[in-house]
C-alpha positions as CSV (number, residue, x, y, z in Angstrom):
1,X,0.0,0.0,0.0
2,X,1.4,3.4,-0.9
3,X,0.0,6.6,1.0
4,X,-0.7,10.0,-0.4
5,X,0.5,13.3,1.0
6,X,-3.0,13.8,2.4
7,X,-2.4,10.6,4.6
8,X,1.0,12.4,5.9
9,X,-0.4,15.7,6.4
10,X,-3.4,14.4,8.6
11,X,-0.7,12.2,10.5
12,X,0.9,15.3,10.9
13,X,-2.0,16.9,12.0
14,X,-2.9,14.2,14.9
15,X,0.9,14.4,15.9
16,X,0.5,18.2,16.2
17,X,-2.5,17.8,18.2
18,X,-1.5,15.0,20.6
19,X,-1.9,16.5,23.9
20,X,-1.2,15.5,27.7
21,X,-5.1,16.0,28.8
22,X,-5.9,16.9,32.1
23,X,-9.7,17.9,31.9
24,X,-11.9,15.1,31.1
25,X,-15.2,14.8,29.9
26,X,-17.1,11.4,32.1
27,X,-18.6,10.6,29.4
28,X,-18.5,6.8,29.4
29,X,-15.9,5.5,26.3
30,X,-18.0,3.3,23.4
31,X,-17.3,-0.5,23.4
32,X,-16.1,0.5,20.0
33,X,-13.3,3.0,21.0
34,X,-11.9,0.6,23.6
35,X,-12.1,-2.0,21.1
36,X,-9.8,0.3,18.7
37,X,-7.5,0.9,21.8
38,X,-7.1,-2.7,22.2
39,X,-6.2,-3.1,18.6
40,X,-3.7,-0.1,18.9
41,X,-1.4,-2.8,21.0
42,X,-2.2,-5.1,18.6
43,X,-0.2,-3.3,16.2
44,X,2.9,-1.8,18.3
45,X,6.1,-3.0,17.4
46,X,8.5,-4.5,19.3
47,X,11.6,-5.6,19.9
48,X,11.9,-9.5,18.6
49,X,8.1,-9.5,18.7
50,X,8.2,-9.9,22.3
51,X,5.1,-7.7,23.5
52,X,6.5,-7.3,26.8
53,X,3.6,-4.4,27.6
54,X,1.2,-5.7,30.3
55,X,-1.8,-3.8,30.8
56,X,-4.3,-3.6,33.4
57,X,-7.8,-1.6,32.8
58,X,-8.4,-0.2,36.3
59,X,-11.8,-0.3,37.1
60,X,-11.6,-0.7,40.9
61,X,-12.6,2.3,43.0
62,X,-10.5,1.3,45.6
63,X,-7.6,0.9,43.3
64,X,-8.6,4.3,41.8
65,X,-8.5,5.5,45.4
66,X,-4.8,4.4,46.3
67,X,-3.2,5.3,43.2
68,X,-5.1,9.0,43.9
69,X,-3.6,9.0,47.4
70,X,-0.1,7.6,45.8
71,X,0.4,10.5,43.8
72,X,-0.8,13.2,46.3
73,X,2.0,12.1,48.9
74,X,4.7,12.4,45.7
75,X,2.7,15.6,44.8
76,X,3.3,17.1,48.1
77,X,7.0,15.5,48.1
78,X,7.7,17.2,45.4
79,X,6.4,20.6,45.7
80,X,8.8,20.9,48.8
81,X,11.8,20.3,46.0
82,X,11.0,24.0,44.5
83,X,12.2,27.1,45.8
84,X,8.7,29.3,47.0
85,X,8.5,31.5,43.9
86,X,8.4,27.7,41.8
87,X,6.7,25.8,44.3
88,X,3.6,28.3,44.1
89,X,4.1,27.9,40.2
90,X,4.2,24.2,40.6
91,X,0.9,24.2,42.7
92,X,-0.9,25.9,39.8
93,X,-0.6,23.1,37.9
94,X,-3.3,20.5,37.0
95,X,-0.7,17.7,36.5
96,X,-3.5,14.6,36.2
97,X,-7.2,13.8,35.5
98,X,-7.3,11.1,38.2
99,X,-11.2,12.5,39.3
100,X,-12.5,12.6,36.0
101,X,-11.2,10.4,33.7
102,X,-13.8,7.6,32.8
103,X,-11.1,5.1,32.0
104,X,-7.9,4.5,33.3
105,X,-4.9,2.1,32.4
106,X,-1.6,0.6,34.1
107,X,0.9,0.0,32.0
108,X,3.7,-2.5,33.2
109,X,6.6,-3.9,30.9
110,X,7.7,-7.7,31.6
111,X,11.6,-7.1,31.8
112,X,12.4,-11.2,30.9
113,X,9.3,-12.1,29.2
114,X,9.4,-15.8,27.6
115,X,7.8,-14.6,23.8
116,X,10.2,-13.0,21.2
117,X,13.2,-15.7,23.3
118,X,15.3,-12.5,23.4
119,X,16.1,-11.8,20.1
120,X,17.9,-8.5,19.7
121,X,17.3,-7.8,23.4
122,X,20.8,-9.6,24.8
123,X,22.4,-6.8,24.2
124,X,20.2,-4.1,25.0
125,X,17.5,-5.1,27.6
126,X,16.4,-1.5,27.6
127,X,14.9,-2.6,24.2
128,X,11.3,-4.0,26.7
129,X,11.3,-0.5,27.8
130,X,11.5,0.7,24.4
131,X,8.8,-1.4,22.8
132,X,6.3,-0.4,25.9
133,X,7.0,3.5,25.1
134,X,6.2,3.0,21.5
135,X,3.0,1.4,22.2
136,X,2.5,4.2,24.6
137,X,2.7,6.6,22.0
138,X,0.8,4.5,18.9
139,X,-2.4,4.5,21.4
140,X,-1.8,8.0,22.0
141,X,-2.2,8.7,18.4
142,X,-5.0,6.5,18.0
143,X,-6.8,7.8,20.6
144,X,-6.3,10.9,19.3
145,X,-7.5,10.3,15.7
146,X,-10.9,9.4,17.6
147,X,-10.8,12.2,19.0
148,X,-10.3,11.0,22.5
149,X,-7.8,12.4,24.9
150,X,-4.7,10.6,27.1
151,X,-2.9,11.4,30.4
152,X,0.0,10.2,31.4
153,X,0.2,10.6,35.5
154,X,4.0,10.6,36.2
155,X,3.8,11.4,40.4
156,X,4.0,8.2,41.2
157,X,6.4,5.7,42.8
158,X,7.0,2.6,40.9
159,X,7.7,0.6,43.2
160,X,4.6,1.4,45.0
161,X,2.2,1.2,42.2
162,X,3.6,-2.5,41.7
163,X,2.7,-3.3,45.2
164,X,-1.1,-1.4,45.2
165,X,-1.4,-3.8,41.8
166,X,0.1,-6.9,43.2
167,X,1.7,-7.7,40.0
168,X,4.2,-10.2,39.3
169,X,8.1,-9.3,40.4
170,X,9.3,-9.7,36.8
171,X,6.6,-6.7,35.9
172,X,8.2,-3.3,36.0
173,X,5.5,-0.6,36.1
174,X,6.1,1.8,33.2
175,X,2.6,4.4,32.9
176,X,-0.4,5.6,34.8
177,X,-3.0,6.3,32.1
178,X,-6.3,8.8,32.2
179,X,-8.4,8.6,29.2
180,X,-11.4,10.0,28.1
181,X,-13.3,12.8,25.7
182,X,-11.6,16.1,26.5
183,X,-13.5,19.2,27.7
184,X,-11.5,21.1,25.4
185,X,-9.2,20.4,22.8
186,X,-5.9,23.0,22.4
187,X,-3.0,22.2,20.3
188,X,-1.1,24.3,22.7
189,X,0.6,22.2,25.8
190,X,-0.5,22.8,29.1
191,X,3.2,23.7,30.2
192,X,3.5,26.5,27.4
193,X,0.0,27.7,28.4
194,X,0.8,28.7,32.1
195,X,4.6,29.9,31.5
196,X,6.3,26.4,33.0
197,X,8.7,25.2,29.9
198,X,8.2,25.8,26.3
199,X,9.2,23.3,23.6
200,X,13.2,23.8,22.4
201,X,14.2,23.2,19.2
202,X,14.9,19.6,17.9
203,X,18.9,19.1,18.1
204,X,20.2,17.6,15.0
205,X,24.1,16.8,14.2
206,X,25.7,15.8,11.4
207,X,28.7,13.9,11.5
């Protein structure tokens, strides 16, 4: 199959409009759109074909609740690493949509995981990490192109997410995930918005 420019400039377009959302619509998602972000693992690559994502659609309110409480202790942790004049800045922020969002994922990568039997990973390992941030970012697109928005919710501590999920010791936890139909859509970032760090310009070398 060979794609036109049209099919590059509206991949552009998502791209351009991929946002970190914060403000979330509860709007249930359709069966339909979960089924497309199924599919959007599906088609991630990844290193050796190993699929080493695990993911875990968190439904449980009382999971909800701990991983809530989880990031407002590394919230409050890290609002005392600022200076005042950057903590009140930092304070401002609305850095998840834990409340809101109508669906939420956790993302874990398998660091030794029996499928793919290590091919191309000997070498670099880091590779599983790799291959779970790439299908991070494909469902971040295809969320987008249906016009539904993604969180990622970074205050947290790994090590206590994987105990608050029970998961298995070879499963490293890798994303928090908030997703649903945005309020608002902005192809501005959040952090440009309110003055916190503006894109800087791709650095390219030739050599």
């Amino acid at each position: 199959m060979r794609f036109d420019p049209q099919d590059a400039q509206t991949l552009f377009k998502i791209m351009q409009w991929r946002r970190d959302v914060r403000h979330f619509d509860t709007t249930p998602l359709t069966e339909e759109d979960l089924d497309t972000l199924k599919m959007a693992f599906d088609l991630a690559p990844s290193v050796g074909n190993a699929r080493p994502w695990r993911v875990i659609r968190v439904q449980s309110p009382d999971l909800r609740a701990k991983v809530r409480d989880e990031f407002e202790r590394c919230n409050s942790d890290a609002a005392t690493s600022y200076a005042l004049t950057e903590r009140s800045d930092y304070l401002k922020l609305k850095l998840q949509g834990l409340d809101q969002a109508p669906e939420q994922f956790c993302i874990f990568t398998a660091t030794d995981p029996a499928e793919g039997r290590r091919l191309g990973r000997r070498t670099m390992p880091e590779t599983l990490r790799q291959s779970t941030a790439m299908a991070l970012h494909g469902l971040w697109l295809i969320a987008r192109a249906r016009n539904i928005g993604m969180g990622m919710v970074s205050i947290l501590d790994p090590k206590r997410v994987e105990s608050i999920f029970d998961c298995p010791p070879e499963w490293e936890f890798s994303a928090y995930l908030c997703l649903g139909y945005p309020q608002f859509t902005d192809d501005t970032p959040l952090l440009h918005r309110t003055g916190w760090q503006e894109n800087t310009q791709a650095r390219w070398e030739e050599r």
